[in-house]
VEXNUSE-762524 format. One record per residue (C-alpha): residue number from 1; x, y, z. Coordinates in steps of 0.001 Angstrom, whole numbers, plus 524288, in hexadecimal, padded with zeros to 5 digits. Layout:
<kemis>
@i = NUM x = X y = Y z = Z;
...
</kemis>
This chain:
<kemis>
@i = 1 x = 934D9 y = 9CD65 z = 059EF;
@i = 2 x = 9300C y = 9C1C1 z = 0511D;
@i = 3 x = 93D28 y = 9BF3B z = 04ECC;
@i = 4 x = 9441A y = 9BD9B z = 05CF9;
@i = 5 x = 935D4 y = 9B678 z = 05F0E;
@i = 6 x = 93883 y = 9ABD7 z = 05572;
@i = 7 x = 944F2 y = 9AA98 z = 058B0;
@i = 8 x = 9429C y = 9A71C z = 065B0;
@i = 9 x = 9398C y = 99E3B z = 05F93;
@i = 10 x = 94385 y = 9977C z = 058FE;
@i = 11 x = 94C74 y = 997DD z = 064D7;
@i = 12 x = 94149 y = 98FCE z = 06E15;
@i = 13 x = 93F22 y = 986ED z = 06208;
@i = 14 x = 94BCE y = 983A2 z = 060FD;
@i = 15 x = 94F89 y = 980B4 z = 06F6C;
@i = 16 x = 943F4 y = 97A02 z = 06E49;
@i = 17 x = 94831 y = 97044 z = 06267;
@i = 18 x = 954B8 y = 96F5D z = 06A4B;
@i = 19 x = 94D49 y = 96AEA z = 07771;
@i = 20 x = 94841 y = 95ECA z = 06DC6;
@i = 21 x = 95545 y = 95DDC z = 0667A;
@i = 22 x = 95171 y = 965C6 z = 05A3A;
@i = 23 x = 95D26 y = 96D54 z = 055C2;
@i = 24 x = 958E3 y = 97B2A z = 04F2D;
@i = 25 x = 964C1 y = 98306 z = 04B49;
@i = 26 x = 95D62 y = 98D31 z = 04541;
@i = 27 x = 94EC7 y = 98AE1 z = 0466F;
@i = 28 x = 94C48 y = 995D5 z = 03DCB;
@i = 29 x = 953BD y = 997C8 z = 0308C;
@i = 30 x = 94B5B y = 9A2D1 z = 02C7B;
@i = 31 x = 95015 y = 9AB1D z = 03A17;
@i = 32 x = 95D7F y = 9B18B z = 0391D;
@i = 33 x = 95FD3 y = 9AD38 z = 04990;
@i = 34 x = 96BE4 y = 9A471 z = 04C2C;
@i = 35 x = 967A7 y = 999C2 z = 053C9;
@i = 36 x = 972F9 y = 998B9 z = 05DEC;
@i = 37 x = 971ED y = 98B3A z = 066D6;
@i = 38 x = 9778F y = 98AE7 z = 072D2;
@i = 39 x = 977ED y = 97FA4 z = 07BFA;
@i = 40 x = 978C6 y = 97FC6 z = 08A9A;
@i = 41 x = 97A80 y = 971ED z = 08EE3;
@i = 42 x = 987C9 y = 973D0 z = 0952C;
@i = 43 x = 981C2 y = 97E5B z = 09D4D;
@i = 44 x = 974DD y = 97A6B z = 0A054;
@i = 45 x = 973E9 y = 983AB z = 0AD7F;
@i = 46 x = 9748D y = 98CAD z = 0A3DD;
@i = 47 x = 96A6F y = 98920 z = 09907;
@i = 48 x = 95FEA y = 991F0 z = 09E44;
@i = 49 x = 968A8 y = 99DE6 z = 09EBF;
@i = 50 x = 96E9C y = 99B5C z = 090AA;
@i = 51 x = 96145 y = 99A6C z = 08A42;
@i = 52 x = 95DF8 y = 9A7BD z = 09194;
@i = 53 x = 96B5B y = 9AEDE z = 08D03;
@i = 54 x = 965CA y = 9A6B4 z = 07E62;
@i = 55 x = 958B1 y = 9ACCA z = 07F92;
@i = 56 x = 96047 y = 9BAE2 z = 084DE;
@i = 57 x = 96851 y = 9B95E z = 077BF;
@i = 58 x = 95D44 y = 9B5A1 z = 06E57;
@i = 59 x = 9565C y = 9C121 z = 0721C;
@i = 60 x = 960B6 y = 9CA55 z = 07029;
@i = 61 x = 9627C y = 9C70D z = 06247;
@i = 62 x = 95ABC y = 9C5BE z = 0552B;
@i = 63 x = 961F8 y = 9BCA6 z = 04F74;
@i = 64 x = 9671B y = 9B1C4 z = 0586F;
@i = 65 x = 96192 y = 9A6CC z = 05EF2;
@i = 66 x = 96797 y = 99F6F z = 0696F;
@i = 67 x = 96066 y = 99176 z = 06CFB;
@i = 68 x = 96316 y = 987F9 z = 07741;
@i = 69 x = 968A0 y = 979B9 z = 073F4;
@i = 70 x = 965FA y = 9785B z = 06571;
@i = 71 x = 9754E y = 978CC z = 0627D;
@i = 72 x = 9828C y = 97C89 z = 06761;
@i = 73 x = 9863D y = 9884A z = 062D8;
@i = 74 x = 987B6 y = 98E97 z = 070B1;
@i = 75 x = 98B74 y = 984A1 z = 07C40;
@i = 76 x = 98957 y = 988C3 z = 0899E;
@i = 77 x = 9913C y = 98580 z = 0950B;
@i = 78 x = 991A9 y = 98605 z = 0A340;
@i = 79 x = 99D7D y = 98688 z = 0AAB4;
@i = 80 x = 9A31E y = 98B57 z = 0B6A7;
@i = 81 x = 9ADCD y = 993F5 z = 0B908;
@i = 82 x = 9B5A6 y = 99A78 z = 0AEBA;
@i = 83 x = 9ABF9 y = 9A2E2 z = 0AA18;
@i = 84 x = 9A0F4 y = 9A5E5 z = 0A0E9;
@i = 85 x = 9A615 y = 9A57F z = 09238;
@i = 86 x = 9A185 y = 9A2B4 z = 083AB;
@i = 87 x = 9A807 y = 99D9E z = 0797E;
@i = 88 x = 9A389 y = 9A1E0 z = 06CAB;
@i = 89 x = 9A7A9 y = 99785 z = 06061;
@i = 90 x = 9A25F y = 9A0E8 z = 0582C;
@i = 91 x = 99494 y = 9A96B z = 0569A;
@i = 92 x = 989B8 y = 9A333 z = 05C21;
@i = 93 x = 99264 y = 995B8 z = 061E1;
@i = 94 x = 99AFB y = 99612 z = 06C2F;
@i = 95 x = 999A6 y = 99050 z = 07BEE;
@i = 96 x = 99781 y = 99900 z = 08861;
@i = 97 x = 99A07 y = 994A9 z = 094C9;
@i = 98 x = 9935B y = 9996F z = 0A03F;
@i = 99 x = 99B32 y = 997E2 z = 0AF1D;
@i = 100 x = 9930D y = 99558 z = 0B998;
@i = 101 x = 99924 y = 99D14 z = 0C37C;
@i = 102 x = 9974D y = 9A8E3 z = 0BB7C;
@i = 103 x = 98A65 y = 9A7DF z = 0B8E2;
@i = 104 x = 987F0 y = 9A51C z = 0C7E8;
@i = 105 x = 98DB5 y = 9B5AE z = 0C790;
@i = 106 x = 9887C y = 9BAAD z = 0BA6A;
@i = 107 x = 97C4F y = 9B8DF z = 0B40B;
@i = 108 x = 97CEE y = 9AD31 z = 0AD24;
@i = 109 x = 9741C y = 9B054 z = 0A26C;
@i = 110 x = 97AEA y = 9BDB1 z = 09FF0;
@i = 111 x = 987D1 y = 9B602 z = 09CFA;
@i = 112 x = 9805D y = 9AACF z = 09623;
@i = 113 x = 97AE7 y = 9B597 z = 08D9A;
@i = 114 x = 9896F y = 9BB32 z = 08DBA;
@i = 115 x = 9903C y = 9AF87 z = 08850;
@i = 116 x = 98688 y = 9ACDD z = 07EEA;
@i = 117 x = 9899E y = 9B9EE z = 079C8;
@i = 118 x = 9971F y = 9B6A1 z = 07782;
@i = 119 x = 9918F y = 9AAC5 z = 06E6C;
@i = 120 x = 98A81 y = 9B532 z = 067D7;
@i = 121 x = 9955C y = 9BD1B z = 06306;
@i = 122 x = 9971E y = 9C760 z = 06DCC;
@i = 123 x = 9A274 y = 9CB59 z = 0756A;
@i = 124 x = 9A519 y = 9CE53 z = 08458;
@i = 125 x = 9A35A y = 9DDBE z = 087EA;
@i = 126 x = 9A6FF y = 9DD77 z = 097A6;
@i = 127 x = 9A28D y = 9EBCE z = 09877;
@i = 128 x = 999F6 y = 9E8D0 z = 0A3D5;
@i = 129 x = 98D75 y = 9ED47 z = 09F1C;
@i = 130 x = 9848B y = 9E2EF z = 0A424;
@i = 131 x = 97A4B y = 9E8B5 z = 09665;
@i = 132 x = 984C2 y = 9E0F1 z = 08E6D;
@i = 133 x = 98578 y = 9D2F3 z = 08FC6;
@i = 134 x = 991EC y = 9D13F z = 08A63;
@i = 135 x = 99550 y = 9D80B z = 0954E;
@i = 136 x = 9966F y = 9CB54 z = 09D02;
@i = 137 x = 99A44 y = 9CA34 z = 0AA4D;
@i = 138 x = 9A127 y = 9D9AF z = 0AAA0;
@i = 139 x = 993B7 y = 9DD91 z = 0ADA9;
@i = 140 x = 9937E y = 9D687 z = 0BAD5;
@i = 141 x = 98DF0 y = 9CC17 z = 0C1DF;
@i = 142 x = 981E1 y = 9D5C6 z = 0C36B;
@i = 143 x = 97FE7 y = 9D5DA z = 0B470;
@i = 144 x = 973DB y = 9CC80 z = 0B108;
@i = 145 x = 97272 y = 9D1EA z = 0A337;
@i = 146 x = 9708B y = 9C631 z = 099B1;
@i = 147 x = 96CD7 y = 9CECD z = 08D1B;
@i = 148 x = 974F3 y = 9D1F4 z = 082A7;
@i = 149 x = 9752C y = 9E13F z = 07F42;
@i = 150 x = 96CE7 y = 9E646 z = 0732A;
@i = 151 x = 97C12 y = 9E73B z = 06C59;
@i = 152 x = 97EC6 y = 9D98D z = 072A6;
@i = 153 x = 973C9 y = 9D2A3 z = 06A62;
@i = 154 x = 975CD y = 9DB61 z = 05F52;
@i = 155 x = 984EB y = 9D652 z = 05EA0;
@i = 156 x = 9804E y = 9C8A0 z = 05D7B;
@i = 157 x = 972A6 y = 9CB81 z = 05582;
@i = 158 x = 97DD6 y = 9D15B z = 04B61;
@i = 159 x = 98801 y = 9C5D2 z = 04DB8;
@i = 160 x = 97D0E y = 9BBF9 z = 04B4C;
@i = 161 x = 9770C y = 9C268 z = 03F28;
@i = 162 x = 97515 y = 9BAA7 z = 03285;
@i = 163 x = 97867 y = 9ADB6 z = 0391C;
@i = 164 x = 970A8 y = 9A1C5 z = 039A0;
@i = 165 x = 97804 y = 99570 z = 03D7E;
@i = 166 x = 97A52 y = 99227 z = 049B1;
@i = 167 x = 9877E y = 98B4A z = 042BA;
@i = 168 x = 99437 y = 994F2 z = 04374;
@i = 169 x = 9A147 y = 9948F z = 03E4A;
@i = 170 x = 9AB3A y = 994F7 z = 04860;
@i = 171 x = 9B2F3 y = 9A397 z = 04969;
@i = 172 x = 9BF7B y = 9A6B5 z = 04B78;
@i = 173 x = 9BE0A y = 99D9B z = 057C8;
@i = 174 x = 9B873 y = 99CC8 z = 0659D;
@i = 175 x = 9B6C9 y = 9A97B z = 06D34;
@i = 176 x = 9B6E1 y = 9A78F z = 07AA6;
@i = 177 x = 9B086 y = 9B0E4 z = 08362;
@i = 178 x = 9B37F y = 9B194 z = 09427;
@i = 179 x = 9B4A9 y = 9BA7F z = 09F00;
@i = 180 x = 9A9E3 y = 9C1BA z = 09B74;
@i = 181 x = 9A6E1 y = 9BD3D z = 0A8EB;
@i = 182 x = 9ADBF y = 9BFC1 z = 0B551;
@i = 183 x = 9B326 y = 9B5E1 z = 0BB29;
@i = 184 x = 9AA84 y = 9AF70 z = 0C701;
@i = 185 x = 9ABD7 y = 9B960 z = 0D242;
@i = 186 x = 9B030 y = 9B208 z = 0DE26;
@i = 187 x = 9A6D5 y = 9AF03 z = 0E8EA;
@i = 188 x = 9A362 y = 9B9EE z = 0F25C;
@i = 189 x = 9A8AD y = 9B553 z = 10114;
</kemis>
């Protein structure tokens, strides 16, 4: 408890430093969390909702920390059409891109949280159970579930254990992950 307490501390005192242009990469060397910056400013519609799917994500795990605008390691985008999709560079950096039009159908903070998944190591599983969020859009348009499953954040507690740095060496390459989606369902005459 007096762990996920200070990190949360840490998180709110770094998006604070960033608010006066104080960059913190990893406030706290003693605390085995990877501090994991994401910035939304080409989707700022979207801030509001990535900071909740941050906060969803911080929760979930014991050793990570994602923080708003202290860095780049996670770009977020708004587009329209095509799609919701990430792109992850490698574990922890990467770019999701949220489509408008599909968040007007889905929840938008279940596939913010979604995507951000993918930058945290874990795969699609369309097997339409709207308990998994990796689940993405196979669960329906009814599916408003924006939490990771207790195996979900154990996946990327494990994936993220032992690191520090919020610096990565590039894998193998870019991993690009659509159609987790549907398509946009046409309008209803």
């Amino acid at each position: 408890m007096a762990s996920r307490i200070s990190r949360t501390l840490v998180a709110m005192l770094a998006t604070a430093g960033a608010t006066l242009g104080v960059t913190l990469a990893n406030p706290s060397p003693a605390s085995a969390a990877m501090t994991i910056c994401y910035n939304t400013s080409q989707a700022p519609s979207y801030a509001s909702i990535a900071n909740q799917a941050a906060t969803i994500w911080n929760n979930a795990t014991s050793n990570l920390t994602l923080t708003a605008n202290c860095g780049t390691n996670l770009r977020i985008y708004q587009i329209t059409g095509g799609g919701s999709y990430a792109v992850r560079t490698s574990l922890g950096n990467g770019r999701v891109y949220i489509d408008t039009q599909q968040a007007a159908q889905y929840s938008p903070l279940r596939i913010m949280t979604h995507e951000i998944g993918h930058i945290l190591g874990l795969p699609d599983n369309y097997n339409g159970n709207c308990a998994i969020l990796m689940s993405g859009g196979s669960a329906g348009t009814s599916c408003t579930n924006p939490y990771p499953s207790s195996a979900e954040a154990s996946r990327v507690t494990s994936l993220f254990a032992g690191t520090r740095s919020t610096e990565r060496g590039a894998d193998s390459g870019s991993t690009v992950f659509q159609d987790s989606w549907p398509a946009a369902l046409a309008p209803v005459s």
